[in-house]
GUTOR-367792 format. One record per residue: x, y, z of N, C-alpha, C in turn. Coordinates in pm, whole numbers, plus 50000, padded with zeros to 5 digits. Atoms other than C-alpha are relative to their C-alpha. Example, Ala and Ser with C-alpha at 12.3 -4.5 7.8 and 13.67 -1.06 7.14 Angstrom:
// residues 2
500894988150000512304955050780500905012050000499184988149994513674989450714499235010950073
END
This chain:
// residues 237
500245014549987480495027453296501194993550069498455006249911482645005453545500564989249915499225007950054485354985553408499834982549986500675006549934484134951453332498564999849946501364995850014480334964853277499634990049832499945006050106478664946252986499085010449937500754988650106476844965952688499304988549937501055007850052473804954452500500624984049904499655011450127475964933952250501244992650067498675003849895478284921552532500565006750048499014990749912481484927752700500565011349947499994988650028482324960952709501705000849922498815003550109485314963852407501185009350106498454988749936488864980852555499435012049950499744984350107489115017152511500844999949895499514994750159490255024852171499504991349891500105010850105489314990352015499254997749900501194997150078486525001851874500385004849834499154991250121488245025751658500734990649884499275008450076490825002251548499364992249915500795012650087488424972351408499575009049904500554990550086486535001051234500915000749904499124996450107489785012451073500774986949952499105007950079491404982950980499054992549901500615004950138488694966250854499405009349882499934996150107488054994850621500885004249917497984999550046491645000250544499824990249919499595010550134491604965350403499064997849892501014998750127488794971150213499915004549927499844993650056489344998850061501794999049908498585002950037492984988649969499954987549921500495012950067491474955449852498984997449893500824995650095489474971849630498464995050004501345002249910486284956349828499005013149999500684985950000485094990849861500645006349869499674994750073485425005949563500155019749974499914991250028486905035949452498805010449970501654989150060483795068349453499044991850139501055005449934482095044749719499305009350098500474990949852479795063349975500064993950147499835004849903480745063150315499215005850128500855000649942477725064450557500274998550169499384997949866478615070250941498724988550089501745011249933474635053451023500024988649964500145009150081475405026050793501014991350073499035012249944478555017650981499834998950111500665000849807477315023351343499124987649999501115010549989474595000951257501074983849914499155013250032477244974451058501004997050130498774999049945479974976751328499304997550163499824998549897477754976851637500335013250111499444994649971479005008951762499435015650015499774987950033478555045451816500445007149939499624993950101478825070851606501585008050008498554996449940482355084551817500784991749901499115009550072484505052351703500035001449880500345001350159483055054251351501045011849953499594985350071484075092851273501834999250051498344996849983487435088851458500684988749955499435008950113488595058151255499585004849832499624992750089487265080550951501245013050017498874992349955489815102051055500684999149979498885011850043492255078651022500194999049892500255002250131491405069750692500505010349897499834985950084491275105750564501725003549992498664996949973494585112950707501214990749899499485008050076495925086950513499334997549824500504995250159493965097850157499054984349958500395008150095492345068450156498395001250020501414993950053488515084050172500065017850034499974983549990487705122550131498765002449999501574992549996484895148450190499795005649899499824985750132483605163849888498755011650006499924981249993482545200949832498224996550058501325001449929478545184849935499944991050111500175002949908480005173850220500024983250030500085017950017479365131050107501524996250045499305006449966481985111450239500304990749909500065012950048483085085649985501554992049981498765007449967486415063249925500415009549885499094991750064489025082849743499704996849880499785001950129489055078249363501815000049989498725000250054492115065449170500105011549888499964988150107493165095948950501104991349900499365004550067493825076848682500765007449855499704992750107494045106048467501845007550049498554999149944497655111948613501114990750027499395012149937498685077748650501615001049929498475000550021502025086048413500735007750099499224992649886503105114648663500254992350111499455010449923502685089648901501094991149984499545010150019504335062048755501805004749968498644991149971507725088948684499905000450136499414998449837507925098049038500534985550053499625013949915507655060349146500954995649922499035003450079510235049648900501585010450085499294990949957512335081248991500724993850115499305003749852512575071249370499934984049994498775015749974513315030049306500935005549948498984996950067516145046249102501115006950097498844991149875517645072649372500244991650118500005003349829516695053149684501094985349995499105008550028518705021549554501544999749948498464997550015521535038849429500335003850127500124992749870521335055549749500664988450075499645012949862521525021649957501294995349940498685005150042524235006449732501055006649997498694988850000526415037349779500254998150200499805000249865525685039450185499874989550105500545004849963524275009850315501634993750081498695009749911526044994550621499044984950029500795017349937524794956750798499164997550041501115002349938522504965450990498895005249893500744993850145520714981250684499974987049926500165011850084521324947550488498704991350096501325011349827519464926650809498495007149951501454996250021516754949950770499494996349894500745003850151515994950450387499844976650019499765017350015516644908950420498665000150095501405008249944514014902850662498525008049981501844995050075511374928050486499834991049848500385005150119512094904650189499634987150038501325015150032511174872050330498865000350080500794996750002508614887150465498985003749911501315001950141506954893650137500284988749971499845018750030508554854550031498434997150028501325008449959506054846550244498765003449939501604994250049503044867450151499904996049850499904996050104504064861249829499474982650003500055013749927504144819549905498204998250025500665005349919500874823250094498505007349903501164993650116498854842749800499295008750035501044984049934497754872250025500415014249996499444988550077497924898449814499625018350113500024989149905496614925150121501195001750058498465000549932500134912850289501115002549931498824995250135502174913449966500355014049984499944982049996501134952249942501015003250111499364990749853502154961550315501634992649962498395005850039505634940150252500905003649906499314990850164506574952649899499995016350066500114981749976506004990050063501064996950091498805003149864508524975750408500855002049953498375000250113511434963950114500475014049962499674989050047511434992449977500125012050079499784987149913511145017850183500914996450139498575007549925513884993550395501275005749943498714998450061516234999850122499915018449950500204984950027515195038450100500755005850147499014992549879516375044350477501574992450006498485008249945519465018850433500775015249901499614988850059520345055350202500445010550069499294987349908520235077350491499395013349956500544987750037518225103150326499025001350010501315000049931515175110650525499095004049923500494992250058513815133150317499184991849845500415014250099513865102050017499114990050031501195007749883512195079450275498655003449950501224991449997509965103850335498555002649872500374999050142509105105749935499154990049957501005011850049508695073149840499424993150076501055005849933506945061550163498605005449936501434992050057504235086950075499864995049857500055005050130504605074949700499534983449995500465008849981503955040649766498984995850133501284999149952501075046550012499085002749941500924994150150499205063749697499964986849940500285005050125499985036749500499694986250009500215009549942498565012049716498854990949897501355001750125495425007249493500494995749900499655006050157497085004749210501014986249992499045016249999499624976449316499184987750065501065012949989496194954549419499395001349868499965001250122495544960249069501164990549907498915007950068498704946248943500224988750043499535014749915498914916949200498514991049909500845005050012495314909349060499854999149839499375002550095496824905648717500154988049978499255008050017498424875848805498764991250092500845010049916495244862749014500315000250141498965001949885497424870949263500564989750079499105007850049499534844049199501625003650003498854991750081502704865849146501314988649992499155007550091505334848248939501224999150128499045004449870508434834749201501385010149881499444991550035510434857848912499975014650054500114985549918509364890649101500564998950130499205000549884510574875649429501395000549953498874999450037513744867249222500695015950035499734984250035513734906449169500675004550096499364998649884514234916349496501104997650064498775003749945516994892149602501005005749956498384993950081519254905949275499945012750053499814992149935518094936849433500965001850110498775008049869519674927449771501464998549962498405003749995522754912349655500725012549895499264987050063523644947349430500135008150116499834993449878523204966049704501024991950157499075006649917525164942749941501365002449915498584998650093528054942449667499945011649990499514984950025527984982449656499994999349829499714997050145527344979049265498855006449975500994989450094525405010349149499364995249918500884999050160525085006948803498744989950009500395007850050523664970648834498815004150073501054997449916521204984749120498775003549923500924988050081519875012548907499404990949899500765005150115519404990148609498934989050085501525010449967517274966948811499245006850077501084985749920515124995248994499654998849825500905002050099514515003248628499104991249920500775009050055513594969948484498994993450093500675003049921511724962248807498825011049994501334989350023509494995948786499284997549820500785000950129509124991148395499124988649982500705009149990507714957948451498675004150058501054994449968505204970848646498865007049959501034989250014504005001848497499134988549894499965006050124503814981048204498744992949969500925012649998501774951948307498625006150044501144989449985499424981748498499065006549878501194992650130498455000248181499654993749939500335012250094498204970047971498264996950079501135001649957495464960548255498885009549957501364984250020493644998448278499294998949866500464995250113493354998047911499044987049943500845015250051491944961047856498805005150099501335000749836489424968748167499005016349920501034986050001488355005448017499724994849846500645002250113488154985247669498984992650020501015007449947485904961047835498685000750101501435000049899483664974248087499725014350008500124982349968484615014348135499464994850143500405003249891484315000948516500895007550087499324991749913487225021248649499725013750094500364982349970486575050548900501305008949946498894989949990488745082448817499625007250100
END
């Protein structure tokens, strides 16, 4: 088709763009808990929602997969990942674990240009946080942190809790939706004392607020799971 050319449903989209819309808008759906966890994911269903050929569709599932957030199972169905909630403490150690290393980490190595960074991934959540869009809050709270994981210098840590807080994406639109997603201007607080320990090179005080910042969390998480599986048993595992 020449460049230009129009297609039944209009102008003919860029190359790739197809793909992209596909994946982002099920990215935020599935992260937004819109699509729910176990959901079936239908390739005819989205060709025919999306406009599109079945190409774009499968290679923005692709995407998806690659990133755990839908899988194939053993009959082949396509559906959105399940939260394994039957693991959620192993989880919730690891993620504790790495705010603990990756912040002592920064407050031991961190030079200026490492401060600049973490500082403008935090008012970058301010804002999301400000503007009540808890899809933006996620991606921002994952930036901070994994800002103050490379201001450490230890790739390999990065590396950890990026992947650790990509998993636990689901579950921190759970916790934002706690609060109505609303979140208290005390959790932004969090961050800044974060910041300024790590700017002052003070360990200890780092570590102790990585811990009281993850315990808050898990905290307010299971409190939810367990009111929600006393009330409806609506959770996927």
């Amino acid at each position: 088709m020449r460049t230009g050319a129009k297609t039944a449903t209009g102008p003919e989209r860029k190359r790739g763009s197809g793909v992209s819309t596909v994946y982002e808008t099920l990215r935020r759906e599935i992260i937004d808990l819109t699509l729910a966890p176990g959901s079936p994911i239908d390739e005819a269903h989205l060709s025919e929602r999306f406009q599109m050929s079945r190409t774009p569709i499968r290679e923005a599932l692709v995407r998806l997969a690659s990133e755990n957030l839908i899988v194939t199972l053993t009959n082949r169905a396509t559906v959105v990942a399940p939260i394994d909630f039957l693991n959620l403490s192993a989880f919730f150690d690891a993620l504790t674990l790495m705010y603990r290393v990756t912040i002592r980490e920064a407050a031991t190595r961190r030079d200026e240009a490492a401060l600049d960074e973490i500082r403008a991934c935090q008012h970058a959540f301010a804002r999301s946080v400000e503007a009540g869009d808890a899809f933006d809050m996620i991606a921002t709270n994952r930036d901070f942190h994994v800002a103050i994981a490379r201001a450490g210098g230890n790739g390999y840590y990065t590396e950890l809790f990026a992947r650790l807080l990509d998993e636990g994406r689901r579950i921190l639109r759970l916790y934002y939706s706690t609060f109505n997603d609303v979140l208290p201007r005390r959790y932004v607080v969090e961050h800044d004392e974060m910041i300024e320990a790590i700017a002052a090179k003070d360990v200890e005080k780092a570590d102790a607020l990585a811990i009281a910042h993850a315990d808050q969390i898990v905290r307010q998480i299971q409190s939810y799971i367990s009111a929600d599986r006393r009330n409806s048993n609506s959770l996927v595992l």
